[in-house]
Structure formats: structure tokens, C-alpha cells
C-alpha positions in Angstrom: 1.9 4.6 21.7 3.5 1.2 20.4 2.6 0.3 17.3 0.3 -3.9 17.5 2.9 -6.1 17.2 3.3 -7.8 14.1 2.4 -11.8 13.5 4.7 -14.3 13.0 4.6 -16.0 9.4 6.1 -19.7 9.3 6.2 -20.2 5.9 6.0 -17.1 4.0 5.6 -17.6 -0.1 7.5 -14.1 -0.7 10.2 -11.9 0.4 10.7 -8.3 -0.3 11.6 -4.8 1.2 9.3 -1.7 1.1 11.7 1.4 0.8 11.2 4.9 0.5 7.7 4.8 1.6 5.2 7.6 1.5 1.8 7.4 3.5 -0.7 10.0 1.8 -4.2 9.4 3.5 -7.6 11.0 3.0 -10.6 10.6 4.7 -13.9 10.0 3.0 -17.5 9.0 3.8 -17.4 5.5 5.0 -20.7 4.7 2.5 -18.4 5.8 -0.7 -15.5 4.0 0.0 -18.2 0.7 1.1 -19.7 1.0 -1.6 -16.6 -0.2 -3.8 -15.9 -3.0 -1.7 -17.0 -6.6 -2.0 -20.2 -7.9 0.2 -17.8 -9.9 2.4 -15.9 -6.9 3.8 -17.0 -3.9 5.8 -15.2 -0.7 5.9 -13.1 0.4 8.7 -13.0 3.9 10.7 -11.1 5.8 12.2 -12.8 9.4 13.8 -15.9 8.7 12.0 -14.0 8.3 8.6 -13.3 5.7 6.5 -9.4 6.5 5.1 -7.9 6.1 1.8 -4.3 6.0 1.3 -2.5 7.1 -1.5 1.2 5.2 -1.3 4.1 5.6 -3.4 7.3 3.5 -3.0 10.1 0.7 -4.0 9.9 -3.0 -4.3 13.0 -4.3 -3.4 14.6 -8.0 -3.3 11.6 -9.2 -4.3 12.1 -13.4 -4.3 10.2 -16.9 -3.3 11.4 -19.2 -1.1 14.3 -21.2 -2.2 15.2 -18.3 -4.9 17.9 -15.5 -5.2 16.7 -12.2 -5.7 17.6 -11.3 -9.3 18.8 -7.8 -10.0 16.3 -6.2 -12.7 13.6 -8.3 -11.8 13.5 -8.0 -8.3 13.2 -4.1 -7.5 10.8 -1.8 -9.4 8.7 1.1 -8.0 4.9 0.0 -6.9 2.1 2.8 -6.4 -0.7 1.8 -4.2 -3.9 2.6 -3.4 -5.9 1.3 -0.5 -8.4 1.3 2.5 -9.0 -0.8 5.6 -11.7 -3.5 5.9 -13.0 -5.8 8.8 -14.5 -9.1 7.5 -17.2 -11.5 9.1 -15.1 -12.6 11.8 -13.6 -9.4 13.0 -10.4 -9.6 11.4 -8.9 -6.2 9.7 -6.3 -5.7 7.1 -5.8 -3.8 4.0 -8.0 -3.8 0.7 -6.6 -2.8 -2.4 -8.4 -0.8 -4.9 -4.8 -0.6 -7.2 -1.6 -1.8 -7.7 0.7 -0.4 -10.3 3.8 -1.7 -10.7 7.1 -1.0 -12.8 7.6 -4.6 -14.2 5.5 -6.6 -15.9 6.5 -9.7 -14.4 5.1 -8.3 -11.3 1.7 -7.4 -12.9 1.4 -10.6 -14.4 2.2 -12.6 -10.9 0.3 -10.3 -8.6 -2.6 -10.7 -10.9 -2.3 -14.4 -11.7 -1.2 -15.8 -8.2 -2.4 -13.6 -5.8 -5.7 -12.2 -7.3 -4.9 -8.6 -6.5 -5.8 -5.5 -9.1 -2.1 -5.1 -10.1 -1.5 -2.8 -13.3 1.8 -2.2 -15.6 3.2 1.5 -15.7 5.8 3.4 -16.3 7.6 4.2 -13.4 10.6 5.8 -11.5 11.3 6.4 -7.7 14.1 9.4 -7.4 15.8 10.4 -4.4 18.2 13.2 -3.6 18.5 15.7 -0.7 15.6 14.7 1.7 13.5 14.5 -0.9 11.7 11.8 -3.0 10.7 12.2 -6.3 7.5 9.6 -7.6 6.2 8.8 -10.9 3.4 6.6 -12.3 1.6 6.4 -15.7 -0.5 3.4 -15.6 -0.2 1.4 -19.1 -2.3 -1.8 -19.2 -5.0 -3.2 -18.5 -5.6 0.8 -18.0 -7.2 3.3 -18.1 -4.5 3.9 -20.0 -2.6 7.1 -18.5 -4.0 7.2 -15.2 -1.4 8.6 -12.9 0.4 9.5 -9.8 3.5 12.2 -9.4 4.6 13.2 -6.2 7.5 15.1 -5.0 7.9 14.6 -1.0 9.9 16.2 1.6 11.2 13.5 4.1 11.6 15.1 8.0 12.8 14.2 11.1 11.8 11.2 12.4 8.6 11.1 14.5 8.7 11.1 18.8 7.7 8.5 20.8 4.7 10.7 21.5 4.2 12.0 18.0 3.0 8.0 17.1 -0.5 8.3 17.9 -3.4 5.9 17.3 -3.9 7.5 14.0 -0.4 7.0 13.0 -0.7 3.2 14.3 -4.5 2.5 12.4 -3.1 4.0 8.9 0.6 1.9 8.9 0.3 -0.7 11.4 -1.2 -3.6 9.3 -0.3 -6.7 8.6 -2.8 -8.9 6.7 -4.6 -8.1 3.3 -7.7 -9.2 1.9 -8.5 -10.2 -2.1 -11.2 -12.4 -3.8 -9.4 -15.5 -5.3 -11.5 -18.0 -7.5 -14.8 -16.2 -5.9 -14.4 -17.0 -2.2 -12.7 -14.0 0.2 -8.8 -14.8 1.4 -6.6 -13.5 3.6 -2.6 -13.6 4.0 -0.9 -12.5 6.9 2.4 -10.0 6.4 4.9 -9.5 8.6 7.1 -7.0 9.6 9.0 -4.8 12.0 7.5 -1.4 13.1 7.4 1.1 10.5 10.6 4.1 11.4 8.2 6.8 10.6 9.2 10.3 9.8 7.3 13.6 9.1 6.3 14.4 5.6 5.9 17.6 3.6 4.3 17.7 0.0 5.5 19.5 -2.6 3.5 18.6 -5.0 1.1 15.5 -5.8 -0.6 15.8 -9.9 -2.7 12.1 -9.3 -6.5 10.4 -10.6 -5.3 6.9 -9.7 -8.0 7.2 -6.6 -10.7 8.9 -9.3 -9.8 5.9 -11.8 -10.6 3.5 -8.8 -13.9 5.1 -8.9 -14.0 7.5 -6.0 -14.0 11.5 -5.9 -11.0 12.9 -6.2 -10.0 13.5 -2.5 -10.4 16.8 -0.7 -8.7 18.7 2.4 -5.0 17.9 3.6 -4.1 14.8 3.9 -2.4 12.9 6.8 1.3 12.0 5.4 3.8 9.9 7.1 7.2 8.6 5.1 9.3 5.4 6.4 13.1 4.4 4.9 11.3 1.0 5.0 10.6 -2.3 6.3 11.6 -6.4 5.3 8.5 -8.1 4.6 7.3 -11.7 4.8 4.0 -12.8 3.3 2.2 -15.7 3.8 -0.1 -17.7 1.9 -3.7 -17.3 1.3 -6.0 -18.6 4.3 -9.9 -19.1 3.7 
């Protein structure tokens, strides 16, 4: 299957690469994951679960419109955790339940202009031999040590055949939802099809999804890992 082609963004507000991507899903009941989300949004499922995914990776280039990319500034690790919404008028995209983030720049931006749950932490992204090494120890506005390490095997690239519907529902997206100054918006991202490889993990010591106020998950997960993507984001729409 082909992933849904991506949209096209006119005049994004933010530039950036995703590298060194791991997708670490879980299903869950769909009435405990809507049960954290806001009245305007519904939960979406997938094989009569709602999905929450767990995923670790590198900001890179990170810039506005008009702006270099500066050096220190511009690249930090981000750990993200998420789920997938339909609102009112059948559009889906992603909602974020956290966003930690290794520079408090970042925090402070994602927070103040973009109205999404961003938190400062500590930080690193390691990668040596087909393997990636993630760390994450969330310092303000906290719970103050809530974390995510993960140490993940990257495989061969997935076949043709091997990218299935479920593989398409938990990467494929391309707009995202948050409440800014009380009223639901949306912002359209764009990018290229995710290069998606198999996944093995080694080891995962998280309670970033327990901090966001769901059970910690159960049962294996669905993993997928990616080199990465460019990214455009547009502004928000109402």
C-alpha cells in the first residue's frame, strides 16, 4: 500500500527535519484514551483500538521563514507522546498528550506560540552500529523526573508489501490539533513518505505515557523506525 499523499503547505511558519525516528505504538481502550482528550475531538481507531504512540527522536534545522538555522539552537532531541483524533468535521491528525524537548528555547516557543504541552528535559539521542540509543528526564513544568530510555535496533527497510494500513494509519499524518486561546486549531504538516524500517527493542525503562495520565501500556507494541523526513508546518487554521 502507498502511504495518503501528503498536502501541500504555501506558507509554512517552520522548518525542520525529523531524524532517527522511532514509532513505539500501543493500543488501548478507545474510552481511556477519550477520556483525556478535549470535547471537540473524538478518538480514532484502528482494529477496534484507539493507539498511543510512544516516539523518540531529533529536531534538526529547526528555523522560521526568512531565518538561518543556528547550530545549538536548532537541533535537540524531542520525545513525543501522542494519539489520533477526528474533529467535528471529519478531519484527523495527531493530538499530543507531551512534548519534551532538549532546549528550552523550544519549550518556551512550542508552549507560547503554538499552544502545545511542550516540557524541558535532559536529553540525548546516541547512535552507533544499527542501533539508537534515547534518553529523556523531563525537568519543568514536570513531574519532575518523568522519563523515557530506549535502546532500539534499526532493521532492514520495510517491502512494498510489508507497508500495510496499519503501518500507513500510525505514520502517515500530516496535520495536528491543539487548543489555542480556548477555541480548537489545526496546522497542516507536510512531508515526504516516511522510509520506514523494521524495529527491535532492546530495552524501553518509560512513565511519560503514565505521567500523561494513562496506564502504563501492556502487550508488544507495534515499532517502526525511519532515518527521517523535511518537514513544513503551517499556521494554525480555525
Amino acid at each position: 500500500m502507498r502511504a495518503p499523499p501528503s498536502p501541500r503547505v504555501g506558507l509554512p511558519v517552520m522548518y525542520h527535519r525529523w531524524e532517527r525516528m522511532t514509532f513505539v505504538h500501543w493500543r488501548y481502550r478507545p474510552e481511556q484514551v477519550q477520556a483525556l482528550l478535549p470535547a471537540q475531538l473524538s478518538v480514532e481507531s484502528f482494529d477496534g483500538a484507539a493507539w498511543v504512540g510512544l516516539t523518540p527522536f531529533l529536531m534538526r534545522g529547526v528555523r522560521v521563514p526568512g531565518t538561518p538555522a543556528l547550530p545549538w539552537l536548532s537541533t535537540f532531541p524531542e520525545t513525543n507522546l501522542r494519539t489520533y483524533v477526528r474533529d467535528a468535521r471529519g478531519r484527523t491528525g495527531i493530538w499530543f498528550f507531551s512534548l519534551d524537548a532538549g532546549r528550552l528555547p523550544a519549550t518556551l516557543g512550542g508552549r507560547a506560540g503554538y499552544g502545545l504541552p511542550y516540557f524541558w528535559s535532559g536529553m540525548s539521542v546516541e547512535a552507533r552500529n544499527g542501533r539508537t540509543d534515547y534518553r529523556c528526564r523531563r525537568r519543568l513544568p514536570g513531574p519532575a523526573g518523568a522519563r523515557c530510555d530506549a535502546r532500539v535496533e534499526i532493521g532492514v527497510p520495510l517491502l512494498e508489501r510489508e507497508r500495510d494500513e496499519l503501518a500507513h494509519f500510525l505514520t502517515a499524518r500530516f496535520r495536528l490539533f491543539s487548543i489555542v486561546a480556548g477555541r480548537l486549531a489545526a496546522a497542516r504538516v507536510e512531508h515526504p513518505p516516511w522510509p520506514l524500517h523494521h524495529a527491535h527493542l532492546d530495552g524501553l525503562d518509560q512513565n511519560l505515557v503514565q505521567a500523561a495520565g494513562l496506564p502504563a501500556p501492556a502487550g508488544r507494541p507495534a515499532l517502526h523506525a525511519s532515518p527521517g523526513v523535511p518537514v513544513r508546518v503551517g499556521m494554525w487554521s480555525w
